[in-house]
Residue frames relative to the residue before (quaternion, step in Angstrom):
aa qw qx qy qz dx dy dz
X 1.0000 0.0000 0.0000 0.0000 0.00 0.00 0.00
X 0.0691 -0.6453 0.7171 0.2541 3.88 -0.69 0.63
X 0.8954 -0.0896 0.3972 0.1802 2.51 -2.64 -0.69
X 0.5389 0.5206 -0.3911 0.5344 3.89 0.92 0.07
X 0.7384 -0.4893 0.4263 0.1834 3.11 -1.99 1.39
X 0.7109 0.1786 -0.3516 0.5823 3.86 0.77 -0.73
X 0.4682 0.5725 -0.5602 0.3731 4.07 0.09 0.07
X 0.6660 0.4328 -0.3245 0.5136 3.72 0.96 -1.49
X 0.6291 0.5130 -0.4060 0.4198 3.47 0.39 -0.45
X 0.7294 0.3561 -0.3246 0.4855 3.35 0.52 -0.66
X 0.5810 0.5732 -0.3850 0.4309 3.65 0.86 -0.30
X 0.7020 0.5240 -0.2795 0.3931 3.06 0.60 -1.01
X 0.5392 0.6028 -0.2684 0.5233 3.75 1.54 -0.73
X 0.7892 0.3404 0.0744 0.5058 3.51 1.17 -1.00
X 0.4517 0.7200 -0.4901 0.1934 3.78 1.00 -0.30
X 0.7193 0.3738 -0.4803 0.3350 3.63 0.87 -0.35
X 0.4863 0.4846 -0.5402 0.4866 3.56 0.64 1.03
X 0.6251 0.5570 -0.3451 0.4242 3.87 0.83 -0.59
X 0.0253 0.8934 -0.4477 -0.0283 3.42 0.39 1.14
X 0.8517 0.2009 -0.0104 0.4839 3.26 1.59 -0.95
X 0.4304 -0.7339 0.5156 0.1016 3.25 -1.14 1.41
X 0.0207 0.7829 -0.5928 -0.1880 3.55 -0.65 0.78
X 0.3525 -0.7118 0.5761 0.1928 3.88 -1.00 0.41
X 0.0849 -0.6586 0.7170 0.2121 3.77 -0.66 0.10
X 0.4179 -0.6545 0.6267 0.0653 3.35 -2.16 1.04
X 0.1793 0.8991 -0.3962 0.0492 3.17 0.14 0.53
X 0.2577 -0.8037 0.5186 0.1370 3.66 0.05 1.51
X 0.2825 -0.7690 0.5693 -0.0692 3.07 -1.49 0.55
X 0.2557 0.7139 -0.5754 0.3063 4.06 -0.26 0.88
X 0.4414 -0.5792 0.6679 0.1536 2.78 -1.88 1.44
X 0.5101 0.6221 -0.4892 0.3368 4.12 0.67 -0.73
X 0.6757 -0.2697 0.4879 0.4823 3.23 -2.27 0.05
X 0.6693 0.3922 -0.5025 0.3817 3.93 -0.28 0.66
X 0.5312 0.6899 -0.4789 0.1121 3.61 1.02 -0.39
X 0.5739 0.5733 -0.4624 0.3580 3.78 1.22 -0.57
X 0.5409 0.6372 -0.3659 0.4092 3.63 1.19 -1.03
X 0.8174 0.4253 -0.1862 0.3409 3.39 0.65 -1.29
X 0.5444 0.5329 -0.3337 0.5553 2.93 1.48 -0.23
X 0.5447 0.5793 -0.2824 0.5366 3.83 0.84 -0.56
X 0.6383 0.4850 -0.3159 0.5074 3.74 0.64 -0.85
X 0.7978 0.4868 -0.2174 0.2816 3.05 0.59 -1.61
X 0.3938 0.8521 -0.1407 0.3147 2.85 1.87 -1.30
X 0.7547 0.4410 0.0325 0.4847 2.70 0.78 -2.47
X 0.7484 0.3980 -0.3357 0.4108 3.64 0.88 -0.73
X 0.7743 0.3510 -0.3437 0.3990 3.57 1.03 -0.17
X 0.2863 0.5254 -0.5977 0.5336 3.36 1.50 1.19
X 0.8506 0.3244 -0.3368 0.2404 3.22 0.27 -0.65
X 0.3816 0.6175 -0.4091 0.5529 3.69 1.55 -0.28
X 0.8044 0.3220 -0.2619 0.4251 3.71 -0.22 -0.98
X 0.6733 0.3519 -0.3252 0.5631 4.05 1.16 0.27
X 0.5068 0.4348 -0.3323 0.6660 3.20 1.40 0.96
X 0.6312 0.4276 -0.4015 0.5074 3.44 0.94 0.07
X 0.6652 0.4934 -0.3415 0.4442 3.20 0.99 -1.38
X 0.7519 0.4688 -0.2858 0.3650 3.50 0.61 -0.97
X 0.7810 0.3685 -0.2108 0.4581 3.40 1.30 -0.52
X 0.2122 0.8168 -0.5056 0.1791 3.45 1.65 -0.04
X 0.8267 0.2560 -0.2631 0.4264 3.39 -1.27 1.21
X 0.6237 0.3343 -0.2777 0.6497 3.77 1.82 0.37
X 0.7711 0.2170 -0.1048 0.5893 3.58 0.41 -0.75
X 0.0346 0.6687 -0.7201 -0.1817 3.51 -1.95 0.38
X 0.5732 -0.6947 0.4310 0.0549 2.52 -1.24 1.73
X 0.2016 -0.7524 0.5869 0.2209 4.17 0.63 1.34
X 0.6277 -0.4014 0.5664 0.3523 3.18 -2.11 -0.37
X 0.5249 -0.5936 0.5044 0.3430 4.03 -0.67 0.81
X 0.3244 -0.6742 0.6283 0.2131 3.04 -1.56 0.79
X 0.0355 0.7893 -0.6100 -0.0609 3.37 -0.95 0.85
X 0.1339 -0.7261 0.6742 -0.0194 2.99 -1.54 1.56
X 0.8767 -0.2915 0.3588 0.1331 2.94 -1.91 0.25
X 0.1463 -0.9060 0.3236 0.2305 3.90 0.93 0.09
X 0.6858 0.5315 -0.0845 0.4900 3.17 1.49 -1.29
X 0.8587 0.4645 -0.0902 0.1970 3.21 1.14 -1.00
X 0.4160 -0.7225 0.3997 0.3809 3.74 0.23 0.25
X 0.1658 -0.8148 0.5403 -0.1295 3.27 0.18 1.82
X 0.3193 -0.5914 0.6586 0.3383 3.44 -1.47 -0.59
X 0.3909 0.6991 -0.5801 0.1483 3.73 0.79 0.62
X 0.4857 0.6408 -0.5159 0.2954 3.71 0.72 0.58
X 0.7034 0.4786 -0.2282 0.4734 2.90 1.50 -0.94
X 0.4032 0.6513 -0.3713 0.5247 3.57 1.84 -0.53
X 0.7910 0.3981 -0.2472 0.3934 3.44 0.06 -1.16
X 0.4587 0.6214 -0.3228 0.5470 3.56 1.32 -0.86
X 0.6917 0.3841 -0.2760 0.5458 3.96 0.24 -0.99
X 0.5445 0.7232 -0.2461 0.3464 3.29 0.37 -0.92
X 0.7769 0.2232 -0.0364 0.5876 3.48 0.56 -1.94
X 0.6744 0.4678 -0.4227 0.3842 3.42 0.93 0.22
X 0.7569 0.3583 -0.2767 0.4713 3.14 1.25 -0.11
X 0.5064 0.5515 -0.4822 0.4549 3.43 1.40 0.44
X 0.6047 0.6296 -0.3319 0.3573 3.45 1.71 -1.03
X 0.3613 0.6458 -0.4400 0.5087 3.69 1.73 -0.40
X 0.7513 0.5468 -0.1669 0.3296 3.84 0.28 -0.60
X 0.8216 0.1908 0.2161 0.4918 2.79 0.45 -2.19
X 0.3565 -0.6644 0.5285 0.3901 3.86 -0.52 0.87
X 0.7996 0.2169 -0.1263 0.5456 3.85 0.40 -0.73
X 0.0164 0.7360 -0.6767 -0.0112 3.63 -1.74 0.88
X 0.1260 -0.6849 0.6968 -0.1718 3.11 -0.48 1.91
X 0.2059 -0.5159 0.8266 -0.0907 2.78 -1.65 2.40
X 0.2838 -0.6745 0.6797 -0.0501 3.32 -1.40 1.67
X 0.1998 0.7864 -0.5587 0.1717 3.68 -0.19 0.77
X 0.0601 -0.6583 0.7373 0.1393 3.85 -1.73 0.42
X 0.3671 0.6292 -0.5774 0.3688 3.62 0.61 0.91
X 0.5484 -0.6159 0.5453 0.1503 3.59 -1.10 0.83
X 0.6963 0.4608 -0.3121 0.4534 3.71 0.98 -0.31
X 0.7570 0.3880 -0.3225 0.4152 2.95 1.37 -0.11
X 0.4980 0.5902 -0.5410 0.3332 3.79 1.43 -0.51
X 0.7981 0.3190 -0.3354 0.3857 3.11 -1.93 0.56
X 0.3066 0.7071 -0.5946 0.2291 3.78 0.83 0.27
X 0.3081 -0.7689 0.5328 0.1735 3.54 0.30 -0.22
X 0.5200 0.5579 -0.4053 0.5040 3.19 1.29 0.29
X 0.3842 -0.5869 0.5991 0.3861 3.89 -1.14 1.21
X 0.7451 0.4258 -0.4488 0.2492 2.79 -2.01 0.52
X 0.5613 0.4826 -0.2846 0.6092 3.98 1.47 -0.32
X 0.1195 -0.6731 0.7185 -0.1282 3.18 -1.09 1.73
X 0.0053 0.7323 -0.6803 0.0315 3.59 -0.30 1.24
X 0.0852 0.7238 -0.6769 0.1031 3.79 -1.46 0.77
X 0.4800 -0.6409 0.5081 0.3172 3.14 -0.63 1.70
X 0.4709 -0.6030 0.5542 0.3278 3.77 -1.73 1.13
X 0.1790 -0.7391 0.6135 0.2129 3.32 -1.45 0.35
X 0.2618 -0.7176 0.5394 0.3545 4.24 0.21 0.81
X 0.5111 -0.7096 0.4765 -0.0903 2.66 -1.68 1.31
X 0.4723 0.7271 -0.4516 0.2108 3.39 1.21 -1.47
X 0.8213 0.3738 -0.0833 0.4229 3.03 -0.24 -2.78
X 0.5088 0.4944 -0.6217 0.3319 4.36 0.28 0.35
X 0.4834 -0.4111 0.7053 0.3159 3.07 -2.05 0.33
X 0.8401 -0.3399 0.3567 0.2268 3.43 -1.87 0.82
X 0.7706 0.4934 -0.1411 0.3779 3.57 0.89 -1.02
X 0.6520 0.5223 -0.2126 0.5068 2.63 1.32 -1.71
X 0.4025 0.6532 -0.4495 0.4575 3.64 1.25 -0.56
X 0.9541 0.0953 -0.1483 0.2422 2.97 -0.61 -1.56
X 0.3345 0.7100 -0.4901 0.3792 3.23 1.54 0.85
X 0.6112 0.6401 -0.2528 0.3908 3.59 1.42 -1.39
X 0.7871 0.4149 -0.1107 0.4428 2.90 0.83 -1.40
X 0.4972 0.5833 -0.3281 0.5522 3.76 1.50 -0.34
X 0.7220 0.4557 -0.2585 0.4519 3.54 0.70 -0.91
X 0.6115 0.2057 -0.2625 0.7175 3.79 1.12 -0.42
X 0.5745 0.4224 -0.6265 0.3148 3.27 -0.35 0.78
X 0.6248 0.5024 -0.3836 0.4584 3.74 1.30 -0.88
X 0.5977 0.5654 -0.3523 0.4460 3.71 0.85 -0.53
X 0.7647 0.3843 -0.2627 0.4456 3.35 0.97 -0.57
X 0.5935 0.5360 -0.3447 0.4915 3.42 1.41 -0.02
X 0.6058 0.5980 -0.2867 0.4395 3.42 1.31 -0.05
X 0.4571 0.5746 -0.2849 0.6163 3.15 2.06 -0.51
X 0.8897 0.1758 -0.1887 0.3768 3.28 0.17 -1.07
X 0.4378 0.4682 -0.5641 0.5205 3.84 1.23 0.92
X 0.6291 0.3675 -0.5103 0.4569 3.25 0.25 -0.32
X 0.5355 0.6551 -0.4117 0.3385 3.98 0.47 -0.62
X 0.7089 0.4708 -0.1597 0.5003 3.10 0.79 -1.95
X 0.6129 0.4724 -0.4085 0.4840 4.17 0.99 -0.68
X 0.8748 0.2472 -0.2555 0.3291 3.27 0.15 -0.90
X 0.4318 0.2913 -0.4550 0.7222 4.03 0.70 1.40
């Protein structure tokens, strides 16, 4: 289920099956990285939203956080508020991200996955890319869902 008025409706009919919340990370910059970041981002909310489809009726799919890339923020502590108050909700909160500041958080719930750029594929090859890091990421989150 994402973020949309008839999803909440249907969630709301159903939340004690909606155990998990996924979040896209999405980085942001005006610099000589913006095409990259946009690619990352690109790539991570192909993949979040083929995780909804595939997972529709276990996970809602929030609205991405977007932050600042360059800048010394407080979005650790943002995110930190965040998963505690989605965790009020949701037995699991999965931040989806291909940003480098976040791989290795050692914190459960962070799925990092190196971005692969989309633009220049044919259709297929897409949803081959994105099919293939989607099983890797369902193994993360069956093993999640076994061990709680």
């Amino acid at each position: 289920m994402k973020w949309e008025v008839k999803d909440i409706d249907q969630y709301l009919r159903a939340k004690e099956y909606v155990d998990t919340a996924i979040v896209p990370l999405v980085p942001l910059s005006f610099d000589s990285d913006l095409k990259q970041l946009a690619s990352k981002g690109e790539f991570i909310l192909a993949l979040a939203n083929e995780m909804e489809r595939q997972l529709k009726g276990r996970i809602l799919l929030l609205p991405p956080y977007t932050y600042l890339k360059n800048h010394e923020d407080d979005s650790d502590k943002v995110l930190k508020k965040w998963k505690d108050t989605i965790k009020l909700h949701f037995k699991h909160v999965i931040f989806l991200t291909s940003d480098e500041k976040w791989r290795g958080n050692g914190d459960e719930g962070w799925i990092w996955v190196p971005a692969v750029p989309l633009e220049h594929m044919d259709h297929d090859l897409k949803r081959k890319i994105v099919q293939d890091q989607i099983e890797q990421i369902l193994n993360i989150l069956l093993q999640s869902w076994n061990n709680s």
